[in-house]
C-alpha angles and dihedrals in degrees: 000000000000116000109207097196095054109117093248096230096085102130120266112212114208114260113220138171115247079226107053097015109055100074107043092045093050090056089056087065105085115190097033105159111195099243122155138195096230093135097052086042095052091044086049092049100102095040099037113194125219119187118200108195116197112206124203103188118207096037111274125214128280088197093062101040118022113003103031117178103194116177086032131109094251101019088096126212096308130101133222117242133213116246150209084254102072117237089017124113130179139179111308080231092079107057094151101044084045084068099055094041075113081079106032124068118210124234103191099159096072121145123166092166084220119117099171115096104228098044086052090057100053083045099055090040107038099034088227138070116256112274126204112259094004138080129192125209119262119237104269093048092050092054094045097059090042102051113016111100111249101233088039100130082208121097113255090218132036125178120205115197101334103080127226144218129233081226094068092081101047118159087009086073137235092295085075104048125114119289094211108203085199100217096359097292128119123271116277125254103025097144128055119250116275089243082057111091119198097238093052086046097055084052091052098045090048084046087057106032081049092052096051094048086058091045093049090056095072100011106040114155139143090267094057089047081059107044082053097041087050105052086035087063090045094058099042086045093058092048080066108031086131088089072073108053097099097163095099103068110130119257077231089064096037076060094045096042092039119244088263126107096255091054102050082041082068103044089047086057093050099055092046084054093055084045090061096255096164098205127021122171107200113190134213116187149235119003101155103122116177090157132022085025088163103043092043099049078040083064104030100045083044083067103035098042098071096048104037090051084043094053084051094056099048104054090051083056111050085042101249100105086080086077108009098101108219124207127180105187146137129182103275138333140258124277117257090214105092108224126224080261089057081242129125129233134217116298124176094153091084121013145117144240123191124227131186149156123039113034091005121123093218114230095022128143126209121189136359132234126207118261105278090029108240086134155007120263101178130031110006112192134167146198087295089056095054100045088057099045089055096052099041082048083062099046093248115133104249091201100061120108132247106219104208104181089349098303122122116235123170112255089217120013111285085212089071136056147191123304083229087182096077101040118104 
C-alpha cells in the first residue's frame, strides 16, 4: 500500500536478485575478512535458533498497538483491550494478536533519541548509531552468521517484501547477505535451462572450480573469495530450491492468513521457517502517517492483526515458537502529540517494540511511560538493550567480540545490557 502522507524521506533499501546480485554487492564490501561463526554454530548444533523479525516500515504507532492511552490528550479514538497475558492490555486494533500476548512480551521504555528514518533503521537494526569509517552488520546478517550451520545449503538470512542490501552484511561476508524474494516470489533462475543437462553441468562446474584454484594460487584476494562463495551458494541454493515452491499452501490457510500480500508474506515465512531457514525479515509498509493517523492504522493494522496473530499460533503449534525468536519493530514511533492533520510525526523518545518465542518470558512487560506518553518514567532502554536481549534470548553471550581484520568490536554496546525482565 502507498501511503500518500508519509513524509517521503523514510530510507529505500535497494531491492536485488540472489542470482545476479550476489556477486557484484559483495565486491563492493572491501575489507571482508572471511570470518565465520563456526564456533557459535557448532555450540548451537543440538538446540538449533531460528529470529523472525517483523518490520513495520515507516514507524508505526505505539499508541495504537502496544502502549495505548485512551481517555488521554494525546491517547486518540481507540481503546485498550484486555489480553491473554493478565494485567496486560493492548490497542483494540489488534483483537487477534490480543489473544497470543501470552507469547509476546512488551518493551515500552524504548528511546533511541533518533527521529530520521534512515538513522532509525540502522538503529533498530544495527543496535548502534552510525559511526564514520565503520559499519556494523545489521541484525539478519549477525544471526546468520551465528546460527546458521556452516554446511547448511539454505540461506542464513530471507527478506519478504521489505527489500535488502549486499552491504548489510559487511565484514560477515556475502553468505549472509540478504536473500531478497522481489515482490514475495521466489528468486529467478533456480533451475537450469532445459538445453543444460546435469551431467554437462557437473563438468562445467569441476573446469571452473579447477581454473580458479590455479588462478588463487598467485592472485588470492577477498574478491576472488566472493566471486567462488558466490557461485558455490548458487549451486548449493538450486539443489534446494523446493524452500521456494510456495504454490501448495491450502485454500484453508490463504483464509486464515487473508488473500493479501502481507498474509501470503507470512505464510511464506512460515513455511521457510518449517524448512529450517535460520533468519527471515517480513515487511509491512508504510506506516508513516503524518495525516489521517487513525483511518489509516484502522485499515493497516486491519490487515496486519489476523496474520501476524496466525503466524503466532502456528509456530507454537507446530513446536517451533520455543526457539524461533520473534520481533515486531519499526525505526522509531509516532508522536503523541496529534497534528493539526490528525496525523502523527516521527518519535523515537517513547515507544515500543514486541518480542516473543525462544529466550522470551511470554506476557512480560518492560518499561512505563507517563500518562500521555511524551516519555519514559521507568526502564529506559535503547538499540543497545535490545541487541543484547536477542541474542541472550538465543543463547548466544552478548558481550563476546567480532574480530573484522583482527580488531575486537563488541558485538552489542557494552554500554547496554539485557532486558532481563523479559528473558525466560
Amino acid at each position: 500500500m502507498r501511503c500518500h502522507y508519509a513524509c517521503g524521506t523514510h530510507e529505500s533499501l535497494t531491492r536485488r536478485s540472489f542470482l545476479g546480485g550476489t556477486t557484484a554487492g559483495a565486491l563492493s564490501m572491501l575489507g571482508f575478512s572471511g570470518m565465520t561463526q563456526v564456533q557459535a554454530a557448532k555450540k548451537l548444533s543440538t538446540q538449533q535458533k531460528q529470529v523472525v523479525v517483523f518490520w513495520l516500515s515507516g514507524g508505526v504507532s505505539q499508541l495504537e498497538t502496544w502502549d495505548p492511552k485512551p481517555g488521554t490528550e494525546t491517547g486518540g479514538p481507540f481503546l485498550a483491550i484486555p489480553t491473554s497475558a493478565p494485567g496486560v492490555h493492548i490497542s483494540e486494533r489488534l483483537p487477534y494478536t490480543a489473544q497470543q500476548m501470552h507469547h509476546l512480551a512488551l518493551v515500552r521504555g524504548v528511546n533511541t533519541k533518533e527521529n530520521d528514518h534512515g538513522k532509525g533503521n540502522y538503529i533498530m537494526q544495527t543496535g548502534r548509531k552510525k559511526q564514520p569509517g565503520f559499519a556494523f552488520p545489521y541484525l539478519g546478517s549477525t544471526f546468520s552468521s551465528h546460527l546458521a550451520p556452516p554446511d547448511s545449503p539454505l540461506p542464513g538470512y530471507i527478506s519478504i517484501g521489505v527489500g535488502g542490501s549486499s552491504t548489510e552484511s559487511t565484514f560477515l561476508g556475502p553468505r549472509h547477505a540478504p536473500l531478497v524474494l522481489s515482490g514475495g516470489k521466489a528468486p529467478n533462475n533456480l533451475e537450469l535451462p532445459k538445453s543444460m543437462e546435469p551431467e554437462r553441468d557437473v563438468l562445467r562446474r569441476k573446469l571452473r572450480h579447477k581454473i580458479s584454484q590455479r588462478f588463487e594460487q598467485k592472485r588470492k584476494t577477498a574478491h576472488t573469495e566472493v566471486y567462488n562463495e558466490s557461485f558455490d551458494q548458487a549451486a548449493a541454493l538450486m539443489a534446494r530450491r523446493d524452500i521456494f515452491d510456495f504454490s501448495s499452501f491450502s485454500d484453508k490457510d490463504i483464509e486464515r492468513y487473508g488473500k493479501h500480500d502481507f498474509g501470503r508474506h507470512c505464510l511464506m515465512a512460515r513455511q521457510l521457517i518449517e524448512k529450517g531457514v535460520t533468519f527471515v525479515k517480513v515487511g509491512h509498509t508504510n506506516y508513516d502517517t503524518h495525516s489521517e493517523n487513525f483511518n489509516f492504522h484502522i485499515e493497516q493494522l486491519g490487515e496486519f492483526d489476523k496474520p501476524f496473530a496466525t503466524f503466532i499460533s502456528d509456530l507454537s503449534d507446530r513446536g517451533l515458537l520455543e526457539h524461533t525468536l520473534i520481533i515486531c519493530m519499526c525505526e522509531f514511533g509516532r508522536t503523541p502529540r496529534i497534528n493539526s492533520r490528525v496525523g502523527r510525526d516521527h518519535w523515537g523518545t517513547a515507544w515500543s517494540v514486541a518480542l516473543g518465542g525462544a529466550g522470551i518470558k511470554g506476557g512480560a512487560v518492560s518499561g512505563k511511560t507517563n500518562e500521555t506518553g511524551t516519555k519514559v518514567i521507568d526502564r529506559e532502554v535503547n538499540g543497545g538493550h535490545l541487541f543484547h536481549t536477542y541474542y541472550q534470548a538465543v543463547g548466544l553471550d552478548s558481550t563476546e567480540e567480532f574480530y573484522p581484520n583482527g580488531q575486537p568490536i563488541a558485538k552489542a554496546d557494552p554500554k547496554a545490557e539485557p532486558i532481563k525482565e523479559i528473558l525466560a
